[in-house]
N, C-alpha and C positions, 0 to 999 in steps of 0.2 A: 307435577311430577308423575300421578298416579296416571294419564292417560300416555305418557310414553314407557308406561313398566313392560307393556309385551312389548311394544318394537324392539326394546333393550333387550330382553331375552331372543329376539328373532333375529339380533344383529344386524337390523336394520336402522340404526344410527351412526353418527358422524362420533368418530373418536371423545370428543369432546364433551359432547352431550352424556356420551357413556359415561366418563370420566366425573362429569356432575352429580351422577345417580350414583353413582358407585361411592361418591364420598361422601354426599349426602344419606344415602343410606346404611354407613358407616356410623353418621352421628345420630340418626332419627332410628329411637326403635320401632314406633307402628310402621313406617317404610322400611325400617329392614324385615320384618315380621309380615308386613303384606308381598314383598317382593320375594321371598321364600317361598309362602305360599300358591303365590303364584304360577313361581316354576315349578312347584310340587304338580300342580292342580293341567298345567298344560305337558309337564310327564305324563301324567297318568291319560290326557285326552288323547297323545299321540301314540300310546302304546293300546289302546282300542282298536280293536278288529275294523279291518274296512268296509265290512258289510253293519259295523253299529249304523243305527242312525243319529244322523248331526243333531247339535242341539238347534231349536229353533231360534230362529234369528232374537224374536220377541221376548226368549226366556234370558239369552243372552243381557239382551241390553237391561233389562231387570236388573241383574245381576249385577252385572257394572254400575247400575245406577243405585244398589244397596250399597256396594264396596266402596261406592266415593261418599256416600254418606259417613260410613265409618272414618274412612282415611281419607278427608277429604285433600286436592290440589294445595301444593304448601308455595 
């Protein structure tokens, strides 16, 4: 589930698939508590100046790769 949390926020899923996350994450607290955070954390990346600079691709996937540690794929 954790690796389709941002398409979910970008609404780049099929109704259905939403409709999974959305009830699953109803019942799972670390998934409703990583999915919040999430869209807290890509608020705040999209409300950055366009002259910030991106984060690196390399620090990115770190990142991803602690957070699935925590919460991992259920």
């Amino acid at each position: 589930m954790f690796a389709k949390l941002s398409e979910y926020i970008d609404n780049e899923l099929d109704e259905l698939t939403c409709k999974d996350i959305e009830d699953h994450a109803r019942h799972c607290i670390p998934c409703k508590a990583c999915l919040e955070t999430l869209k807290q954390t890509i608020g705040l990346c999209r409300s950055l100046a366009p002259n910030e600079k991106p984060v690196p691709e390399a620090f990115s996937k770190r990142l991803k790769a602690l957070i699935q540690k925590i919460v991992p794929d259920k």
